[in-house]
C-alpha positions in Angstrom: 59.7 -85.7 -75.8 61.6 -87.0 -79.0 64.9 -87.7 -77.4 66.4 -88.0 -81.2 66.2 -83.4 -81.6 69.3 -82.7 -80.0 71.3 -79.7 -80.7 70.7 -75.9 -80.0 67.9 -74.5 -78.1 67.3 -70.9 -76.8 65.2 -67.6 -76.4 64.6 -65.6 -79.2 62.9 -62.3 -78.6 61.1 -60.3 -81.3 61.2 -56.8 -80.9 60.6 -53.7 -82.8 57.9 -50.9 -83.2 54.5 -51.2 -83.7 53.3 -52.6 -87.1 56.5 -53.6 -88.5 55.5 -57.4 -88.9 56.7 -59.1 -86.0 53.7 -61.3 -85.5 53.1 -62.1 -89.1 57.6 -63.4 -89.1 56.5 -65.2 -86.1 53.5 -66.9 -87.8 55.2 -67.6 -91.2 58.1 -69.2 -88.8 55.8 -71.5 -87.1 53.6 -72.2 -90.1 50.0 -71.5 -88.7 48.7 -68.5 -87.0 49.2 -68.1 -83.5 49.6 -64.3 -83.2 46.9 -62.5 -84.5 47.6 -59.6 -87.1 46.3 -56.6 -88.5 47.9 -53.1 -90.3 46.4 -50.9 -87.2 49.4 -50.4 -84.9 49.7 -51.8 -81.4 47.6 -55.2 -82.2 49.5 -57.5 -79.5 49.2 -57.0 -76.6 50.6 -59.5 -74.7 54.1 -61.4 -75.6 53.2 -64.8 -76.8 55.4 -67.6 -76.9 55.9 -69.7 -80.4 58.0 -72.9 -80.6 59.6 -74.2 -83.2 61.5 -77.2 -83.1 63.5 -78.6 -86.1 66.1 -81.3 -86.5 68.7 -79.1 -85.7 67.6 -77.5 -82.5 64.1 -75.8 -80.7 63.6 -72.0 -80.9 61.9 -70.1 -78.2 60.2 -67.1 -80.1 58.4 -64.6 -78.3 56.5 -62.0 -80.6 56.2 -59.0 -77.8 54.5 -55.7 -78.3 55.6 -52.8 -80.3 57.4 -50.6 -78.2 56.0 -47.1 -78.8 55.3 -43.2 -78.0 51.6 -43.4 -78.2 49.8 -41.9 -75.0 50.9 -42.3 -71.2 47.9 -44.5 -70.3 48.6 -47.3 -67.8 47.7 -49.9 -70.9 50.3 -48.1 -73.0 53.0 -48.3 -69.7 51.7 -52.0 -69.6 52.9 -52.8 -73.4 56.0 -51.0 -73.3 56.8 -52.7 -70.0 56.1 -56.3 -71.4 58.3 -55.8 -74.7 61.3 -54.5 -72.6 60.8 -57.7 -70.0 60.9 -59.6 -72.9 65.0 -58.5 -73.6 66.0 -59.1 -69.7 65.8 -63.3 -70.1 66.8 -63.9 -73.8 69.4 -65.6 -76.1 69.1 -63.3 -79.0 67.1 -60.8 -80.7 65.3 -60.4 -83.5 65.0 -56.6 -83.9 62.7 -56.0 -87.0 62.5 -53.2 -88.7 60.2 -51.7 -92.3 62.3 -51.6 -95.2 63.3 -47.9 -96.4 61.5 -46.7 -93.1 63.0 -45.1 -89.9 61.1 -43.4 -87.1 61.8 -42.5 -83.6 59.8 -45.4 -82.5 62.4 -47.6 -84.6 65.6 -45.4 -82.4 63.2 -46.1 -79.2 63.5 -49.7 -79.6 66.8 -50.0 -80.9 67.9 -47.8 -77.4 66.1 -50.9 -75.9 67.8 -53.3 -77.5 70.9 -52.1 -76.8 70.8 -51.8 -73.3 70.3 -55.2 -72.8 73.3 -55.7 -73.9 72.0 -59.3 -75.9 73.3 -60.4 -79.3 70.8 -59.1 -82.2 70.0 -59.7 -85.3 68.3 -56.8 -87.7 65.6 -58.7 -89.5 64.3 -55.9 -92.3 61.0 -56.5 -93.6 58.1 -55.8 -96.2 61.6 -56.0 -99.0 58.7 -57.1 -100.7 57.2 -53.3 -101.3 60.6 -51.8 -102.4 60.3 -51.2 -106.2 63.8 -50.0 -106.4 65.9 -52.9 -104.7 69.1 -50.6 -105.1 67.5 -48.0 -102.4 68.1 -51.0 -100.0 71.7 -51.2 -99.8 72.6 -47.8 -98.2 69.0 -48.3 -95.8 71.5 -51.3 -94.9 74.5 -49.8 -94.8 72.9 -46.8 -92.6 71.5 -49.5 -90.3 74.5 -51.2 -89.5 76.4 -48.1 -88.4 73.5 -47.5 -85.8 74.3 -50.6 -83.6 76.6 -53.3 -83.8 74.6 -56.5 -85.4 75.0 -60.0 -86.0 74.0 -59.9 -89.2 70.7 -58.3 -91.0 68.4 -60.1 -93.0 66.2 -58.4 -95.3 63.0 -60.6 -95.7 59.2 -60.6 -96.7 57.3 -61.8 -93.9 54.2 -62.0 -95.7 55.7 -63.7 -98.7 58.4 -66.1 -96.6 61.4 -64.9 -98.4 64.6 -65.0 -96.9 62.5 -66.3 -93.7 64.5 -70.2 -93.8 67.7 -68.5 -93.9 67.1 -66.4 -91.3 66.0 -69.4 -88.8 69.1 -71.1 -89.9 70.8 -67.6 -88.5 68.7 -67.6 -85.5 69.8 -71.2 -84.8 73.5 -70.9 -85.3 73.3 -68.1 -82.3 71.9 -70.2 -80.1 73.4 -72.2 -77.4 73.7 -76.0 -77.2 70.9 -77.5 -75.5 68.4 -80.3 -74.9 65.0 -78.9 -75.9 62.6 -78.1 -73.0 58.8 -78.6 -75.3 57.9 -81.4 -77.0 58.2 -81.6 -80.7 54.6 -81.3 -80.7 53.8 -78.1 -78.8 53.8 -75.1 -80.5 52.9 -72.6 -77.3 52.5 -72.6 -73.5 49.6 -69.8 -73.7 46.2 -71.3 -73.3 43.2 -72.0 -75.8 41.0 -69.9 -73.7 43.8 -66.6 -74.4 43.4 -67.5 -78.1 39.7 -67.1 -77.8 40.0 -64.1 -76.6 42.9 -63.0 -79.2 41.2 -64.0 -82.0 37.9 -61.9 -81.1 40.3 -58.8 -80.5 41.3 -59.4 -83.9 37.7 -58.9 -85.5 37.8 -55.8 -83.4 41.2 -54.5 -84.2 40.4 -55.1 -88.1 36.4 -54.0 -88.6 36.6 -50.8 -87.0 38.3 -47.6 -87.2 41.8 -46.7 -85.7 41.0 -45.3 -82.4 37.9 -47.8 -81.3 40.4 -51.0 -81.0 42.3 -49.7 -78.3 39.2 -49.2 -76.1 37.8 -52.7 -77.0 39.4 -55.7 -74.9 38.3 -59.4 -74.4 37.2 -61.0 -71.6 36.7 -64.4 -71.7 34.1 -65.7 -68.9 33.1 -69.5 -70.0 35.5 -72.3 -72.4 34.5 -75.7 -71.4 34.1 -78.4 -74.0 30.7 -80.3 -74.3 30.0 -83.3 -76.4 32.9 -82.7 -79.1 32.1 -78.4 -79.5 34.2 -76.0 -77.5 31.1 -73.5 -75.5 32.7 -69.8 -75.3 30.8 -66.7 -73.8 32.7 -63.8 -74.0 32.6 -60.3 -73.1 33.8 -57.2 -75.2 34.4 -54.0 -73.2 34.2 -50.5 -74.1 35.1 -47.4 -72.0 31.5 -45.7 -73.4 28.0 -46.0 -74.5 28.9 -44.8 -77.7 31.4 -47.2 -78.2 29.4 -50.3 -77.2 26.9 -48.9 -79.9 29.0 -48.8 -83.2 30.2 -52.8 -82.0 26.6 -54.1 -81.6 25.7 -52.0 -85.2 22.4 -51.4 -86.1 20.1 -54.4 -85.3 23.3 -56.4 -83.8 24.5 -57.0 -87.7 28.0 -55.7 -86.4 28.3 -57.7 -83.6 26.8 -61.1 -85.4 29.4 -59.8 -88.3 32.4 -59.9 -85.7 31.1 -63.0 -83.5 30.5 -64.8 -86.5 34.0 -64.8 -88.2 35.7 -65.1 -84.9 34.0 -68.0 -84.2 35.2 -69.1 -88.1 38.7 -68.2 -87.1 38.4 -70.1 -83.8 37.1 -73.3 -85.3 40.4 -73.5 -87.7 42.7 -73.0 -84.9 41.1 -75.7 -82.4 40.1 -77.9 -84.7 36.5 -78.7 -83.7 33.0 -77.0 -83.8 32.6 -73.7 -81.3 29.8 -72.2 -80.2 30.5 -68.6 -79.5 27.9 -66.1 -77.4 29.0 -62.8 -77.4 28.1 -59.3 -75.4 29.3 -55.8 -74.8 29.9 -53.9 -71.7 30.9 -50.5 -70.3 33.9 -50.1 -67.7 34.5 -46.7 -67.6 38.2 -45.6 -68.5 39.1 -49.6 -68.0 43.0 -48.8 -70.2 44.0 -46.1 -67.9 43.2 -48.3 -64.6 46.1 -50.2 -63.4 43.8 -52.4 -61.1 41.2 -53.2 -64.1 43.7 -54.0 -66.7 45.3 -56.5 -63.9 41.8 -58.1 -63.5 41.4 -58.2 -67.0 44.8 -60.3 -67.7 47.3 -57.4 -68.3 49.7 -58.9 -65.7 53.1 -59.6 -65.9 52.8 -62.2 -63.4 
């Protein structure tokens, strides 16, 4: 550890509804992708952690799952529980918001938020898509009077603005502290869960809006051999019909998904992969709270 980054250190929690940009702030934050991204709702499902350590301090982000209304399945009770965990142990929160753009999802989380009783900032994003910058000020003024906030940021996630005075923000809320990673580390989550995050994220993006949230990843080998990381993994569906529109006609779908994940992997390990891919069936897997527990939904 660099004993020279001294300053403030602390838990930052990102929170919000689904598909408001949470994991793409945390990526432009951290400069590389860690959390994986798509404009289908409900794409993380598991908080990840993110560190970022400057000069002045380290920042514990952790991009958690929208919290939500969608369906009473024990996967949806799983997600929902994991963002709200994510607000008991925290030095601050991040609650991000869309720009112009207020459902009951957004009052949901916001009821979250405020029962945990933690200082938050209101980070507004996609500013970037408002042609008239005027309509912003009373969205602003409207979202102030709803809770009482640090302060509120309106940024462009996707475009970085506003994103280095926001840390600055997040930093000057934080307490003094030694950092706990070194400089160097950017997560504690393993690369064997970003195997299997980044081959949910071919899933979540190539097909249509209900087929994702049937899909999940299992790995079942990652072992390096000889310089190349060796990953077999296993997609499964809740029906035959599902595991039929993945593998596509002749496999080309499959091959098609294996073949960019694979792409994606090699950028973010940084050496050759070899990925072997296959589909299975486990019946009604997101409404079983033992199967999502053997298939890493734990909060454990």
């Amino acid at each position: 550890m660099n004993d020279a980054i001294t300053g403030r250190c602390g838990t930052v929690a990102i929170v919000g509804r689904p598909n408001v940009g949470k994991s793409t702030l945390l990526n432009r934050i951290l400069g590389q992708k860690l959390a994986i991204t798509s404009h289908k709702a409900q794409t993380t499902r598991h908080s990840i952690l993110g560190v970022k350590t400057r000069a002045e301090g380290q920042i514990l982000f952790v991009d958690t799952p929208g919290i939500h209304r969608r369906g009473e399945s024990a996967l949806n009770r799983y997600l929902n529980r994991t963002a709200r965990a994510a607000l008991a142990d925290t030095d601050l929160i991040l609650f991000v918001v869309e720009a112009l753009r207020w459902t009951e999802e957004d009052e949901q989380a916001l009821a979250a938020v405020a029962r945990a009783g933690v200082e938050c900032i209101a980070v507004i994003n996609k500013v970037d898509r408002v042609e008239d910058k005027e309509a912003l000020l009373p969205f602003l003024q409207t979202l102030g009077e709803r809770h009482a906030f640090r302060e509120l940021f309106p940024v462009s996630a996707a475009r970085g603005s506003q994103v280095e005075a926001l840390e600055q923000a997040v930093l000057a809320a934080l307490p003094e502290g030694e950092p706990i990673f070194p400089e160097d580390q950017l997560t504690d989550r393993s690369e064997r869960f970003f195997a299997a995050e980044l081959l949910r994220e071919q899933l979540t993006q190539r097909y249509g809006e209900e087929l994702p949230y049937r899909t999940t990843v299992e790995i079942e080998r990652f072992e390096a051999v000889d310089g190349r990381y060796m990953i077999n993994a296993l997609i499964w569906v809740e029906r035959p019909g599902q595991k039929a529109i993945i593998i596509g006609k002749q496999g080309e779908s499959l091959k098609a998904t294996a073949t960019q994940a694979r792409l994606e992997m090699q950028k973010l390990f940084d050496c050759p992969v070899h990925l072997e891919v296959w589909v299975k069936i486990k019946k009604s897997w997101s409404s079983d709270e033992a199967a999502l527990a053997r298939l890493g939904y734990s909060e454990d």
